[in-house]
C-alpha positions as a LaTeX table, in Angstrom:
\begin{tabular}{lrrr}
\hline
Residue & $x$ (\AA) & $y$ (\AA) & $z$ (\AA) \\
\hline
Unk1 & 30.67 & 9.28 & $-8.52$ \\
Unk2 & 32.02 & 9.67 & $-5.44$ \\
Unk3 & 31.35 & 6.93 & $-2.43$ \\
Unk4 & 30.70 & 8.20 & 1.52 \\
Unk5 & 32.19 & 5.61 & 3.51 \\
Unk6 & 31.80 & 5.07 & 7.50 \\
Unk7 & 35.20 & 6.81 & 8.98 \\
Unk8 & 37.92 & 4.95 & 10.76 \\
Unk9 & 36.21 & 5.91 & 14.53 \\
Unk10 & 39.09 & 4.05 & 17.52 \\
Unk11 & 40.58 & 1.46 & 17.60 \\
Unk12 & 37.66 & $-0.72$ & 19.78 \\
Unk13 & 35.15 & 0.52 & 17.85 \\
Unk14 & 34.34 & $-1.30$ & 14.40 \\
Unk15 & 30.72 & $-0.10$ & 13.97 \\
Unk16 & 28.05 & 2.25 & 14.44 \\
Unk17 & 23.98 & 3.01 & 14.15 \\
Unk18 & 23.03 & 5.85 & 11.96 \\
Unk19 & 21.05 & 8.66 & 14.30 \\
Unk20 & 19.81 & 10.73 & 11.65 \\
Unk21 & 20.67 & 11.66 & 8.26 \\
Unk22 & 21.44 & 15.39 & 7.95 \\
Unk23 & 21.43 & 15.23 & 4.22 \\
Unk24 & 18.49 & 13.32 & 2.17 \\
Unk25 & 18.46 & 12.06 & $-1.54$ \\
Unk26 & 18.83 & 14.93 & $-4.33$ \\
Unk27 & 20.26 & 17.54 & $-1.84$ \\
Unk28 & 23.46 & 19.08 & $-2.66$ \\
Unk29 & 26.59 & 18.95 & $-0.31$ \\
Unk30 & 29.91 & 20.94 & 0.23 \\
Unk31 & 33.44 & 19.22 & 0.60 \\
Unk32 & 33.94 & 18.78 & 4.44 \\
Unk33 & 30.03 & 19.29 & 4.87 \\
Unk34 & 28.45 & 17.08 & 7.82 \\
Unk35 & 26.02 & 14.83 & 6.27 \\
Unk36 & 24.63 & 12.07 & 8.78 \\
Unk37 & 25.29 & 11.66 & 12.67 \\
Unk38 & 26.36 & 8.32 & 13.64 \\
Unk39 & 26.02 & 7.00 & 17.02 \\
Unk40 & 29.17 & 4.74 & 18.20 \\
Unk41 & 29.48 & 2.63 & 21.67 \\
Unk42 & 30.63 & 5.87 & 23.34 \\
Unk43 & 30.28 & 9.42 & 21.56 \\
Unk44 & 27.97 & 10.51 & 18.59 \\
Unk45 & 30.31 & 11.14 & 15.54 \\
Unk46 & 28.92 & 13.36 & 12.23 \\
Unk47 & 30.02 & 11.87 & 9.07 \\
Unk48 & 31.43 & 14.62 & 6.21 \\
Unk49 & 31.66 & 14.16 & 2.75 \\
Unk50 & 34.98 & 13.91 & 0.86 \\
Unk51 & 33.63 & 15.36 & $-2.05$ \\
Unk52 & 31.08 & 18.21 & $-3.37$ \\
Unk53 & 27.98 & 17.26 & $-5.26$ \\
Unk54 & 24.75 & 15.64 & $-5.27$ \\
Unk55 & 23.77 & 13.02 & $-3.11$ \\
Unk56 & 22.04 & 10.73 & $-5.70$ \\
Unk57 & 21.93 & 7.26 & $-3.41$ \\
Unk58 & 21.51 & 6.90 & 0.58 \\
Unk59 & 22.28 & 2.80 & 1.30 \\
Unk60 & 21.47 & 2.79 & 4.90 \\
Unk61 & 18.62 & 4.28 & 6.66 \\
Unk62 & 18.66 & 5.70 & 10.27 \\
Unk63 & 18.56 & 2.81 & 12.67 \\
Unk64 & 20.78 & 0.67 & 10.69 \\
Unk65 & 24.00 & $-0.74$ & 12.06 \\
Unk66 & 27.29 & 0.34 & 9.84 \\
Unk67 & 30.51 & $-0.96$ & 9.90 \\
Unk68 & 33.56 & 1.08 & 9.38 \\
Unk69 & 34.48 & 1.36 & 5.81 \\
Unk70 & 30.99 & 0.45 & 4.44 \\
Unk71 & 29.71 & 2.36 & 1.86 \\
Unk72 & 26.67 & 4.84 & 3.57 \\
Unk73 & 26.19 & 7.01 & 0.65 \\
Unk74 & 26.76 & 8.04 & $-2.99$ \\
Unk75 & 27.33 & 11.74 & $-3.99$ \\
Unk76 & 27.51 & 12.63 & $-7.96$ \\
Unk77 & 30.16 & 15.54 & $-8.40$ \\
Unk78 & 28.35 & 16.64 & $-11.67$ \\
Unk79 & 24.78 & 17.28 & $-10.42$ \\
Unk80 & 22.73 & 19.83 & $-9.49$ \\
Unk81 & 21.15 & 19.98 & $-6.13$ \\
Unk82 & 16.89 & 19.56 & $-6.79$ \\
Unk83 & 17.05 & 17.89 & $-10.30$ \\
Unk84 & 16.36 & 14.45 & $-8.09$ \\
Unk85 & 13.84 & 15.83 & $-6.67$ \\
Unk86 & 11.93 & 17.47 & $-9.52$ \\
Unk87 & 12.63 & 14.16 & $-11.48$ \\
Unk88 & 10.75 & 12.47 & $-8.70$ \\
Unk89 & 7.88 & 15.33 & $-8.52$ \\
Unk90 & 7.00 & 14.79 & $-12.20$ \\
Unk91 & 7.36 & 10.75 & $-11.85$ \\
Unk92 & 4.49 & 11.06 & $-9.06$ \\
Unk93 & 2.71 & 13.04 & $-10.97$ \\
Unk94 & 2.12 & 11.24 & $-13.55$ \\
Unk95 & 2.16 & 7.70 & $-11.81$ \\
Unk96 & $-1.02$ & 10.16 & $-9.46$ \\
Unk97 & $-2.46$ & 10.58 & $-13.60$ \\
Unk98 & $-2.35$ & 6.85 & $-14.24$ \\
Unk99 & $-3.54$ & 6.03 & $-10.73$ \\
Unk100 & $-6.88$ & 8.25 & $-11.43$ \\
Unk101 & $-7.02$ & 6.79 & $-14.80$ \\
Unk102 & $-6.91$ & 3.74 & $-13.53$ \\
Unk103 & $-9.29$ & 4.00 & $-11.05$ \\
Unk104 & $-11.49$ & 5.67 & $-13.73$ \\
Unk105 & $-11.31$ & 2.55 & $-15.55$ \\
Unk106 & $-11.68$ & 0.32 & $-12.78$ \\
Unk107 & $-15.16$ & 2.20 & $-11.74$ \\
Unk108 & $-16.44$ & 1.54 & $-14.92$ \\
Unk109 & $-15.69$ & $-2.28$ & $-14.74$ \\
Unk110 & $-16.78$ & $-2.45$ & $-11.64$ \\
Unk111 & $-20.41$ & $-1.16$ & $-12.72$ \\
Unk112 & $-20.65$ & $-3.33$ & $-15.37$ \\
Unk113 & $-19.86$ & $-6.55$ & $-13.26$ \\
Unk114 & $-22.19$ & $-5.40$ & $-10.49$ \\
Unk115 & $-25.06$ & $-5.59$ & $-13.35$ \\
Unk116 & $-24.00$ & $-8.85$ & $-13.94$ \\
Unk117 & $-24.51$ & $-10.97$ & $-11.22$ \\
Unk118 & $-27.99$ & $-9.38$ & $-10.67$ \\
Unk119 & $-29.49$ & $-10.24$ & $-14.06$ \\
Unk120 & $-27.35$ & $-14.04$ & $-14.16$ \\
Unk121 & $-28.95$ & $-14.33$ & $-10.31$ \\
Unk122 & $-32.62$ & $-13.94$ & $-12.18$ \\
Unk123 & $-31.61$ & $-15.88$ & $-15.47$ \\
Unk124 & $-30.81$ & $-19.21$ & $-12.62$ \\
Unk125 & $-33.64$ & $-18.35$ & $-10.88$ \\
Unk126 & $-35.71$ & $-18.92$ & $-13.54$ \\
Unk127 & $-33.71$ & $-22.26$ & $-14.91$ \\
Unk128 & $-34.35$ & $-23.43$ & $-11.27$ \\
Unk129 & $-38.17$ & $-23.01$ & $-11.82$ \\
Unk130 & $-38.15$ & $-24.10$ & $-14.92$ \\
Unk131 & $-36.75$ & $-27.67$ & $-13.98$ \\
Unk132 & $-39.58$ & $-27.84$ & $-10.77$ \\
Unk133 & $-42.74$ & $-29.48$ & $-12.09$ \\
Unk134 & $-45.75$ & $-27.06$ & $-11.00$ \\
Unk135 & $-48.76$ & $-25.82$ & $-12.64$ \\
Unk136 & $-49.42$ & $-23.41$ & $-14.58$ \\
Unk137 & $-51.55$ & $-21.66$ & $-11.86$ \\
Unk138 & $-48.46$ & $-22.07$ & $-9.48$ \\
Unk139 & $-46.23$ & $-20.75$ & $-11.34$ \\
Unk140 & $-47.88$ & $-17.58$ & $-11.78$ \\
Unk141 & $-49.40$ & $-17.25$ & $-8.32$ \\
Unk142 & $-45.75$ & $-17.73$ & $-7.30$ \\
Unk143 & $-44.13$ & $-14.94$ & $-9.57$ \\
Unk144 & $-47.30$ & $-12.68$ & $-8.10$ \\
Unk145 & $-45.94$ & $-13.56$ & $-4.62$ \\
Unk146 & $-42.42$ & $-13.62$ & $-5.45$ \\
Unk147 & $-41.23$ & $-17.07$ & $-4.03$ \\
Unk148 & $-38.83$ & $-19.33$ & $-5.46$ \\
Unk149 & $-40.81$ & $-22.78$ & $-6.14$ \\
Unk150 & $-37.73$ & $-24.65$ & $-4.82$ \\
Unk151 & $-38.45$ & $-23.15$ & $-1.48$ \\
Unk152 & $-42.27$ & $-24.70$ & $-1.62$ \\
Unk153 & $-43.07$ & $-28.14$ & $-0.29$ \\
Unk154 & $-45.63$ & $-30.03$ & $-2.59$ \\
Unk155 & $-48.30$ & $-31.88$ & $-1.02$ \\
Unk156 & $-48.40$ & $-34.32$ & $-4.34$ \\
Unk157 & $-45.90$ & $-37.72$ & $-3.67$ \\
Unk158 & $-44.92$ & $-36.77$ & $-7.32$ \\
Unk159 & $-43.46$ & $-33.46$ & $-6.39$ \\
Unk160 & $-45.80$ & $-31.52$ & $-8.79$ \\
Unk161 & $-46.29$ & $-28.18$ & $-7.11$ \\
Unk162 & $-50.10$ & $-26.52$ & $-6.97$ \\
Unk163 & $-51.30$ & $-23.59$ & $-6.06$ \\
Unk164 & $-52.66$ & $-24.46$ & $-2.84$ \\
Unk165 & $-49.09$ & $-25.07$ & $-2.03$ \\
Unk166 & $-47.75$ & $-21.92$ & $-3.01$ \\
Unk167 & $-50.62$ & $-20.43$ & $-0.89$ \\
Unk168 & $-49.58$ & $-22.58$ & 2.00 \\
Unk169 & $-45.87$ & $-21.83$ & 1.71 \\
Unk170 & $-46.92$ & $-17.86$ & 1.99 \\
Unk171 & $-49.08$ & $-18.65$ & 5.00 \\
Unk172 & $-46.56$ & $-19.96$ & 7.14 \\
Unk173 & $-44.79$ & $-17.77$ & 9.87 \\
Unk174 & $-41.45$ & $-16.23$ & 9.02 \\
Unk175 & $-38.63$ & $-18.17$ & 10.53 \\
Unk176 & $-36.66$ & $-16.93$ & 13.32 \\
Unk177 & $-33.27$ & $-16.68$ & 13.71 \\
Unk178 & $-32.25$ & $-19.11$ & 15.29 \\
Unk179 & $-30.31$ & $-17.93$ & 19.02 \\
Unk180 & $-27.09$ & $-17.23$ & 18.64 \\
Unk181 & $-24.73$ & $-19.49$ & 20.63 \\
Unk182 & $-23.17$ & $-17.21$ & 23.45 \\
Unk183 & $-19.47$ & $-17.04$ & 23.44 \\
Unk184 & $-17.65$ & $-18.65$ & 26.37 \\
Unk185 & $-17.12$ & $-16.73$ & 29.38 \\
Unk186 & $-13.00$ & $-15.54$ & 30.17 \\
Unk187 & $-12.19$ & $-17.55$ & 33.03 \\
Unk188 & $-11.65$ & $-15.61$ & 36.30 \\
Unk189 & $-8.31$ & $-16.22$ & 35.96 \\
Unk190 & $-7.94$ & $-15.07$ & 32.68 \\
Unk191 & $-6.41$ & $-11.75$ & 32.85 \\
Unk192 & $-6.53$ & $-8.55$ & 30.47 \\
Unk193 & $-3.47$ & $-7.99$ & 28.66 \\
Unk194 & $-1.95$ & $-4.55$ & 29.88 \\
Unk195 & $-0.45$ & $-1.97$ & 27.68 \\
Unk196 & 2.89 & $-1.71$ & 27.25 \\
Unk197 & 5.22 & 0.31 & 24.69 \\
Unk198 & 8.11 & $-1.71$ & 23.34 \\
Unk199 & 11.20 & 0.76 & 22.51 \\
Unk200 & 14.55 & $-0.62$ & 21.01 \\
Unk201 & 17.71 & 0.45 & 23.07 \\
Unk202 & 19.44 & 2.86 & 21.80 \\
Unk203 & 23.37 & 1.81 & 20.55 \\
Unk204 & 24.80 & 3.36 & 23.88 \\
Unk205 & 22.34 & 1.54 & 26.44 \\
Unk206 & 22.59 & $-1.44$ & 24.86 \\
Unk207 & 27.09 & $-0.73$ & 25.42 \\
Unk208 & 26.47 & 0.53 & 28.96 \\
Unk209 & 24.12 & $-2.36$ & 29.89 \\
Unk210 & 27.00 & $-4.82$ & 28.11 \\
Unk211 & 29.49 & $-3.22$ & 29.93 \\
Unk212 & 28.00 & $-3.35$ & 33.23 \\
Unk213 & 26.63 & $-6.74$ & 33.18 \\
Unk214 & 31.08 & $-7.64$ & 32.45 \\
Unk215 & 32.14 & $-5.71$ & 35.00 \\
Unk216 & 29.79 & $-7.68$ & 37.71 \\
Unk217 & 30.48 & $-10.74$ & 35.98 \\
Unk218 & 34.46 & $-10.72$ & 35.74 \\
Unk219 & 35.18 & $-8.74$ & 38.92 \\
Unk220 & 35.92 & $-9.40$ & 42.34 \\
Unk221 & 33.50 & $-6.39$ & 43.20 \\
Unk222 & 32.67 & $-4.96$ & 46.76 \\
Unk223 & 32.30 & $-1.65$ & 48.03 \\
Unk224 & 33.27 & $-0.42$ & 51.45 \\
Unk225 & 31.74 & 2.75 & 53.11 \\
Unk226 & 32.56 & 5.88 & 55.48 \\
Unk227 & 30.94 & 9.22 & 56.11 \\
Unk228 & 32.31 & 12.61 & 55.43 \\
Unk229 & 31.67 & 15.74 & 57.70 \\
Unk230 & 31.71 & 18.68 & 55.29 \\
Unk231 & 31.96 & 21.31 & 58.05 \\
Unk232 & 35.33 & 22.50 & 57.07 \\
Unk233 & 35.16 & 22.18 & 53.41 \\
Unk234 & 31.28 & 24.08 & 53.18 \\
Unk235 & 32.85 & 26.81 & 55.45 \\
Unk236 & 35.91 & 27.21 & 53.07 \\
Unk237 & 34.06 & 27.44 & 50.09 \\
Unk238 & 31.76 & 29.23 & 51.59 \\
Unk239 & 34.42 & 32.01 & 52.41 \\
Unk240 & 36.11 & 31.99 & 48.95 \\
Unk241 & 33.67 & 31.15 & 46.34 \\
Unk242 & 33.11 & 34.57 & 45.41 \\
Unk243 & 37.12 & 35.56 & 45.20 \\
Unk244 & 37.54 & 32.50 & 43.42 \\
Unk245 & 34.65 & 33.07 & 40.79 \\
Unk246 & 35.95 & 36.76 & 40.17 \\
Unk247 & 39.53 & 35.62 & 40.09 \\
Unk248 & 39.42 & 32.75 & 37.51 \\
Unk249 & 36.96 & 34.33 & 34.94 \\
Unk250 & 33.91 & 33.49 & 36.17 \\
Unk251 & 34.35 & 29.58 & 37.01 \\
Unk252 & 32.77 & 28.45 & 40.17 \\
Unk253 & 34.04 & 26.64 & 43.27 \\
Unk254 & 32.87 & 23.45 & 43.75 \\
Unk255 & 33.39 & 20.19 & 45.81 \\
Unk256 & 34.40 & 18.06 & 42.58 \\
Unk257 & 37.89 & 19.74 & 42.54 \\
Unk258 & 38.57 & 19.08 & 46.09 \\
Unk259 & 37.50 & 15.21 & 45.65 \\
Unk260 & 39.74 & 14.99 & 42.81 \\
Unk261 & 42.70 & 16.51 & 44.79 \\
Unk262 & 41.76 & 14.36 & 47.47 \\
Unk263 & 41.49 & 10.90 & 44.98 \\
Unk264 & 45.21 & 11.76 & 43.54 \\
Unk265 & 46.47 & 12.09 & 46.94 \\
Unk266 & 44.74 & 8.77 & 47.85 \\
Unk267 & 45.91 & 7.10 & 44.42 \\
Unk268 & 49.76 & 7.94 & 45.73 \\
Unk269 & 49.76 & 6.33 & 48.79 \\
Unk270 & 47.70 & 3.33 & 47.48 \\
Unk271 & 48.73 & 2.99 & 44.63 \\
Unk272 & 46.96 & $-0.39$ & 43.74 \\
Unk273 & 44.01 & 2.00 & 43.15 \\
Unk274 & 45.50 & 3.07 & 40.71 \\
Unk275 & 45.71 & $-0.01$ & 38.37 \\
Unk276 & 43.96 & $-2.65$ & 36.19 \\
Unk277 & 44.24 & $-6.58$ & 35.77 \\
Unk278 & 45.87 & $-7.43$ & 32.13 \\
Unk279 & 45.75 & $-11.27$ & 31.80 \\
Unk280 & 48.23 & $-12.59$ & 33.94 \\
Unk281 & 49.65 & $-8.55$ & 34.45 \\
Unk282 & 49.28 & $-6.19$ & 36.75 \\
Unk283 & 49.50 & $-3.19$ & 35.76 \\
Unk284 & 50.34 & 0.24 & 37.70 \\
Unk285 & 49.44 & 3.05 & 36.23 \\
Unk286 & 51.76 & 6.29 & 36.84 \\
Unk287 & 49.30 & 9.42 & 35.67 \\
Unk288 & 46.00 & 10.27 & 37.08 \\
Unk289 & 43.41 & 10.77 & 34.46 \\
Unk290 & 40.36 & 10.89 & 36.82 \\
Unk291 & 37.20 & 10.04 & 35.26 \\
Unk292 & 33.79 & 12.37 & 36.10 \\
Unk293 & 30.88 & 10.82 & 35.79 \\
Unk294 & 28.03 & 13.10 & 33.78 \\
Unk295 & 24.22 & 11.96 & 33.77 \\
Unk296 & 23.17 & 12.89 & 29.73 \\
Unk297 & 19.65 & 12.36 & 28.61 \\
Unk298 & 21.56 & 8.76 & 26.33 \\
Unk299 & 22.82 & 7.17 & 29.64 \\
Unk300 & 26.00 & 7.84 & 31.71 \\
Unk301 & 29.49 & 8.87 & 29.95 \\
Unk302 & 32.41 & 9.29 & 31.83 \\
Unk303 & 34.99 & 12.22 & 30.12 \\
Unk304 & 38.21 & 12.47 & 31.59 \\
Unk305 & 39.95 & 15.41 & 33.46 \\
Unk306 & 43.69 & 14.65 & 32.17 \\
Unk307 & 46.81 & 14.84 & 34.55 \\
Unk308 & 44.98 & 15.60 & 37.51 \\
Unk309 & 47.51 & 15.92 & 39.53 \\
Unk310 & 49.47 & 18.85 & 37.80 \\
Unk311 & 46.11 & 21.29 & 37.73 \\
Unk312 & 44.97 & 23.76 & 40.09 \\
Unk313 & 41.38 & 24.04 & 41.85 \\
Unk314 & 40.39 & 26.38 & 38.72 \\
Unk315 & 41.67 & 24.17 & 36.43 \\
Unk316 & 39.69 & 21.43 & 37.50 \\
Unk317 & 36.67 & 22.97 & 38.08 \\
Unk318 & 36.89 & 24.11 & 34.36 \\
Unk319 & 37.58 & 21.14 & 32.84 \\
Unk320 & 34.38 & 19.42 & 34.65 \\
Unk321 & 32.25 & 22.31 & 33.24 \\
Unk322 & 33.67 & 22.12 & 29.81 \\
Unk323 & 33.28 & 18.41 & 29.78 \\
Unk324 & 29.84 & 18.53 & 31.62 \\
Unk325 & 28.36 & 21.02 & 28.90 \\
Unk326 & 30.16 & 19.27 & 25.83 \\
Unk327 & 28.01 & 15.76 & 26.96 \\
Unk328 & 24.69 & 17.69 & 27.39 \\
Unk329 & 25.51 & 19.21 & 24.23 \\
Unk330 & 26.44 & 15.68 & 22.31 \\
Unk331 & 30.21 & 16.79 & 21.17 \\
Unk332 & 32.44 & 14.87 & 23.59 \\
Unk333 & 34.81 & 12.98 & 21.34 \\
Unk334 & 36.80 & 9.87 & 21.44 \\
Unk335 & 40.25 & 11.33 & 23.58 \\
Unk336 & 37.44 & 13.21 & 25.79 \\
Unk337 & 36.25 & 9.26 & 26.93 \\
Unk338 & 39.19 & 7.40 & 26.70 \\
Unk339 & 42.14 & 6.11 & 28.98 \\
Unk340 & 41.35 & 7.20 & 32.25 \\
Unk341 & 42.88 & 5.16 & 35.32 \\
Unk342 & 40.00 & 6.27 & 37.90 \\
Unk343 & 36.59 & 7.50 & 38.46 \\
Unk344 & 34.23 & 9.31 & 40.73 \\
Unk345 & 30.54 & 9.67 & 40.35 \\
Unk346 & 28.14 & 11.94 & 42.19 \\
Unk347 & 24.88 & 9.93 & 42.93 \\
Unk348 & 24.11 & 13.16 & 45.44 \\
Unk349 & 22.98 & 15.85 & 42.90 \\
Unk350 & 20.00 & 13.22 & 42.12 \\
Unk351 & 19.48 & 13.23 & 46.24 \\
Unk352 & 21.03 & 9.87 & 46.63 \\
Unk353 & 21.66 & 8.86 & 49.83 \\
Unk354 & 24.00 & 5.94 & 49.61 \\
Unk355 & 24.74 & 3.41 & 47.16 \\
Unk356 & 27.23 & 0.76 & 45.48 \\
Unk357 & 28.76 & 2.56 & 42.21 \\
Unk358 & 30.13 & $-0.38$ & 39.67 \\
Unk359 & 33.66 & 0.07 & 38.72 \\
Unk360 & 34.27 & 1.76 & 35.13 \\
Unk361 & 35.90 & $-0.76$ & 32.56 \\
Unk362 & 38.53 & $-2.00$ & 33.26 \\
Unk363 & 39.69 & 0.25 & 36.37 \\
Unk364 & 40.40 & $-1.25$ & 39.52 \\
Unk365 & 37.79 & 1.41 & 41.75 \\
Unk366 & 35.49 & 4.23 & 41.53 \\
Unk367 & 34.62 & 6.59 & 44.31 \\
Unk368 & 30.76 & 8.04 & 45.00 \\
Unk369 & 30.08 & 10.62 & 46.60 \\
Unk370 & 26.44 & 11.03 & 47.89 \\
Unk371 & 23.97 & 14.06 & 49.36 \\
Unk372 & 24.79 & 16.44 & 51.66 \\
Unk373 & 22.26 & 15.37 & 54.73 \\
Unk374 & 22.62 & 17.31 & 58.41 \\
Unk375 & 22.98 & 14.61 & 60.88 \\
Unk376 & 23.67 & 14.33 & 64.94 \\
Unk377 & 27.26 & 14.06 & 65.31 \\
Unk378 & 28.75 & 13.04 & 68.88 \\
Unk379 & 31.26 & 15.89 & 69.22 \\
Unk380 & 33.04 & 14.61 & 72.57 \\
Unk381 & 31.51 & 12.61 & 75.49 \\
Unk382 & 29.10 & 15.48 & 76.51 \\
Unk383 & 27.99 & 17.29 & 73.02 \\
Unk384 & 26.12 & 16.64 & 70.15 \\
Unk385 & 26.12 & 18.36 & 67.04 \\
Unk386 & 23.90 & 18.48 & 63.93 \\
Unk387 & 26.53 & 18.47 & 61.23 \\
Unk388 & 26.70 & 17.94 & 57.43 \\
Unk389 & 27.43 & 15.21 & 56.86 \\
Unk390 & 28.35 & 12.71 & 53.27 \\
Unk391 & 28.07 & 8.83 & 52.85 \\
Unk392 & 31.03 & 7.88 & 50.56 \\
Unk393 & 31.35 & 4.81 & 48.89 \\
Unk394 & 34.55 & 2.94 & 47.57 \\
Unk395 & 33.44 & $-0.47$ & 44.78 \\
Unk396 & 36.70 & $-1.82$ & 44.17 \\
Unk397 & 38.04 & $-5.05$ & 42.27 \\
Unk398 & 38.98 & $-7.99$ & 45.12 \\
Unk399 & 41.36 & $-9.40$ & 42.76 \\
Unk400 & 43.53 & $-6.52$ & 42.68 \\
Unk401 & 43.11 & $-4.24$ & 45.87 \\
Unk402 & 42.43 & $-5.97$ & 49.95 \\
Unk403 & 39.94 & $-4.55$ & 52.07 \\
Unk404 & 43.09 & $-2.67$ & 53.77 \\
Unk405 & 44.10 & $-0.91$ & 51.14 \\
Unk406 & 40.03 & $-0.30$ & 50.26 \\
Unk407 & 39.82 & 0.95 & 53.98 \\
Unk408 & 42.52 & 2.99 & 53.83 \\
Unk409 & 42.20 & 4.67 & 50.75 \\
Unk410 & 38.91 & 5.90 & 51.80 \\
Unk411 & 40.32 & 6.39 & 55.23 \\
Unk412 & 42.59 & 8.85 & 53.15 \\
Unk413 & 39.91 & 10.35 & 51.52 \\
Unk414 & 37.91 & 11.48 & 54.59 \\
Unk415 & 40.71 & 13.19 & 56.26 \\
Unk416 & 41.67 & 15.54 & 53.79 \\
Unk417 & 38.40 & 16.24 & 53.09 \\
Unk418 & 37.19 & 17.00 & 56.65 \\
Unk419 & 40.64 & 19.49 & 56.32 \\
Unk420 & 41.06 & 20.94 & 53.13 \\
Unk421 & 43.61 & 23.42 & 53.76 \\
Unk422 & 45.96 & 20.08 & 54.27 \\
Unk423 & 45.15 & 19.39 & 50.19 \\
Unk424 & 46.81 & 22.69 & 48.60 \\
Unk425 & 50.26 & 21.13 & 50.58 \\
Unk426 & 49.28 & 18.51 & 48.50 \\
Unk427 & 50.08 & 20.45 & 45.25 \\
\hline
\end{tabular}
């Protein structure tokens, strides 16, 4: 027998919740073969099995919480796939055998104690009558009528019961029902309860809610704004989207490479941007993994586009789409989520107009970008324009970075930006 333990996952993560079993009880499985999907704070990871066999034992079900190193599954490397589930066939059908047989037998019973309290119903109505003291006359006008003589009042002080009083009993008017007592009226201000659905988070909204709820609570947070005009940058891309696309293998030109050019610039001239609190530490980080921000139907994950600042345009742009498609798609891993030093998220593909993004982790900011919204734009003392324009939003952590440097960095950002040509001299 062969045990199918939960896999060391990092080195912050200790458990996980079992998606969905890929494998079930009595089904056979290669070495290396994937055979559940386990969902950790971050990334969904598919457990393999070490060994080939039979899975003859499954000791979690999905839903359950796993730590790493528990014992998930058992696997038999001398069985043959379907002999479980035969074995389990034949033991329902004969337990479905018994059940009839059973049921046979307790039909039967049940007949025969039906009978029973019928004729023991008759045997004490007769020892009732027996023990009332009537005449002979009453009796039998009173088995002609069918009434029980302890239901007649006798007229005689001695209780003896006479016919007269069997004929009076059958005279009198049936009783009625008494009215049944109404049910108290809801008070007016008793309301209707209204439906609801109660769903259990899933692992990763319960992390991202954890996480965010930290982040508010042990940062300094506040977020300074400015507005972009994309004039310059739409025109550019504009001009060379198509030479771009045909020169780099189909990828397209977007605005998330220029925003990440333009965020490394920033993070070198200010470079408390660039860092993250450590205890009593401060710590500057010298690389520029920029974190992207991708909406997946499981919440928000934030893969990383590594070295930023040593990649071209193309390279950029295909790392986002790679990254973008490998989170729709569920197969981001661990190094795709891990160690970035900033972020930038796009609240404008959803059409948002402005907002306050909440730093990532441990970071000390994150950048948003918003929609693309034409806007009157004084362009001297006599003209106004309608221009594109772009609310952009720096959150940043107090503790580490002054409203300056906050300023300033998104100061940064807007220039080059509103002149792109000035970010290929940035390399």
């Amino acid at each position: 027998m062969a045990e199918v333990k939960v896999p060391e996952l990092a080195e912050s993560i200790t458990e996980g919740t079992i998606a969905s079993w890929l494998k079930q009880k009595g089904d056979r499985v290669e070495q290396g073969e994937n055979i559940l999907e386990l969902e950790t704070d971050k990334v969904n990871v598919e457990v393999i099995s070490e060994e080939a066999g039979v899975i003859t034992e499954l000791k979690a079900e999905e839903g359950d919480t796993v730590e790493v190193g528990q014992v998930i599954a058992i696997v038999d490397e001398n069985g043959e796939g379907g002999s479980s589930g035969s074995e389990e066939s034949a033991s329902e059908e004969k337990k479905s055998d018994e059940d009839k047989s059973g049921e046979s037998k307790k039909e039967s019973k049940s007949e025969d104690v039906k009978e029973e309290p019928a004729s023991s119903k008759e045997a004490e109505s007769e020892s009732n009558d027996d023990r009332i003291v009537a005449t002979p006359s009453a009796r039998r006008l009173a088995r002609e009528k069918g009434i029980d003589l302890s239901d007649i009042n006798a007229s005689d002080p001695r209780g003896l019961v006479r016919s007269q009083d069997v004929d009076n009993h059958s005279n009198q008017p049936a009783k009625q029902d008494e009215p049944k007592k109404e049910a108290p009226k809801a008070k007016s201000s008793d309301k209707p309860e209204k439906p609801v659905v109660r769903e259990k988070l899933s692992r990763r909204r319960q992390t991202i809610a954890k996480k965010l709820l930290e982040v508010s609570q042990n940062t300094a947070m506040l977020t300074t704004f400015n507005e972009v005009d994309m004039t310059n940058l739409m025109a550019l891309r504009k001009r060379k989207k198509d030479q771009f696309q045909d020169r780099h293998d189909g990828t397209r030109l977007g605005f998330m490479s220029f925003f990440t050019k333009a965020a490394v610039a920033a993070l070198r001239k200010y470079p408390a941007v660039n860092a993250e609190i450590d205890g009593e530490d401060l710590i500057l980080k010298q690389f520029f993994d920029i974190g992207v921000a991708v909406s997946t139907e499981e919440g928000l994950v934030v893969p990383i586009v590594r070295d930023a600042e040593r990649k071209t345009f193309a390279d950029i742009e295909s790392d986002i789409a790679s990254l973008a498609k490998k989170a729709q798609d569920k197969k981001l891993g661990l190094d795709d989520m891990t160690g970035g030093s900033f972020t930038i998220t796009n609240g404008g593909v959803f059409g948002s107009l402005m907002s306050t993004p909440i730093i990532n982790g441990t970071q000390a900011a994150i950048l948003g970008m918003h929609t693309i919204q034409k806007r009157p734009v004084a362009i001297d003392d006599d003209n106004m324009e309608n221009r594109p324009m772009m609310y952009i939003a720096l959150s940043y952590d107090h503790r580490i970075i002054d409203g300056k440097e906050a300023v300033g960095f998104l100061k940064t950002i807007k220039d080059l930006i509103e002149n792109p040509e000035d970010l290929l001299l940035e390399g």
